[in-house]
N, C-alpha and C positions, 0 to 999 in steps of 0.2 A: 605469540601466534597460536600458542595451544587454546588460549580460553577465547579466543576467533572461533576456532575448528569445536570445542565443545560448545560454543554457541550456536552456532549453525545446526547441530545437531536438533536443537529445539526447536527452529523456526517452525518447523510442520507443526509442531505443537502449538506455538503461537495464532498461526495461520488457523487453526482450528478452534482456538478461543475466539479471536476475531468471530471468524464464520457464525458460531455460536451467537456472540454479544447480535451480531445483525437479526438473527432468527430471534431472539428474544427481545428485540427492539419492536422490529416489526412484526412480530406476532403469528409468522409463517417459516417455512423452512426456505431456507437459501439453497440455488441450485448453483453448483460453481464447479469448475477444474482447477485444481490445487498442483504447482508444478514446483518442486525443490531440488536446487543444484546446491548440496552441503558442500560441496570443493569449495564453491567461489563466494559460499554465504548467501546465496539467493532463493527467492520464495517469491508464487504467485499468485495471488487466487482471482481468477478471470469468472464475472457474472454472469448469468445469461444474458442480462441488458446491455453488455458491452462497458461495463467497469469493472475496474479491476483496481487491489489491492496488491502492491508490490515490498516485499521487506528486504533491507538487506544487512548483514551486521557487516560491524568492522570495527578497528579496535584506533581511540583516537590517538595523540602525540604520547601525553601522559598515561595509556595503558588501559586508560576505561574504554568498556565495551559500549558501544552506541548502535541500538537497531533502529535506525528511519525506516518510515513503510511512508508510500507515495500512494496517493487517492488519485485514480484516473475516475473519469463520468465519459457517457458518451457524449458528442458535438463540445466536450471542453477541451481546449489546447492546451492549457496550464495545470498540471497536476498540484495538488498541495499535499506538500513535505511535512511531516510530524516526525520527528526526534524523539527517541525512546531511552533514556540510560538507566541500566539496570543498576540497583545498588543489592549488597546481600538483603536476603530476606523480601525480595520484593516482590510485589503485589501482580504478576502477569497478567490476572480476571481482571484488575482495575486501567490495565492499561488497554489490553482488550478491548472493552467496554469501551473508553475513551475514544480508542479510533475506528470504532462501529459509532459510535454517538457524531464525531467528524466527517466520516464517512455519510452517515445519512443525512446530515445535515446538508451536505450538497455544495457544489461550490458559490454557490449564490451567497452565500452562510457566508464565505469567506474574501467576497465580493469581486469573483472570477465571473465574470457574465461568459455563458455560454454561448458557442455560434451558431446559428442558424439551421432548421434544419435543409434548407436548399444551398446556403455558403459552404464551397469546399475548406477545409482549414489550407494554411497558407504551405505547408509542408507539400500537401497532395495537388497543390498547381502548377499548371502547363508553364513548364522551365522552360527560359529561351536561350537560345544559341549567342554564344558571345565570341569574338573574336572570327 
């Protein structure tokens, strides 16, 4: 549980390489709110466009630490999952990169077609009364 609790500690750091790799992808700066709950291992960074990058760590059966970060887009229902396992020595910038490269790729890249923009997604429809 400790190398959970000293992982979390980094995620803001991560969350700011990320940030980074996007500004140097795209060739401008990123305007975003960065939100980190180190108790429960969570991290946000919310875009002005209405995507957002989500991390969370946790530690699997056998002891390794594993940080998935979840890519939202706006009008997408299906976020796409990327697995992160850190081993010693490893490369943070390179994973960064990787889920800025994911990330702007978009989900079309990973053949999530997006909804409409006049379709409600199916979450935010008029629920009907049963029974």
């Amino acid at each position: 549980m400790a190398s959970v609790y000293a992982m979390s500690t980094r995620l803001l750091s991560f969350l700011l390489m990320i940030e980074d790799a996007l500004s140097c992808l795209q060739g401008q700066s990123v305007s975003s709110t960065r939100i980190v709950n180190y108790h429960r291992g969570l991290a946000r960074m919310s875009l002005n466009d209405g995507s957002a990058v989500h991390l969370q760590n946790y530690s699997l059966a056998d002891g390794q630490i594993c940080v998935k970060a979840m890519l939202f887009w706006p009008r997408c229902e299906v976020p796409i999952a990327h697995s992160i396992y850190p081993r010693e020595n490893f490369d943070w910038r390179g994973a960064a990169a990787k889920v800025a490269e994911i990330f702007l790729a978009g989900p079309a890249a990973a053949g999530i077609a997006p909804t409409e923009a006049n379709e409600a997604p199916p979450a935010l429809t008029k629920l009907t009364a049963v029974g």
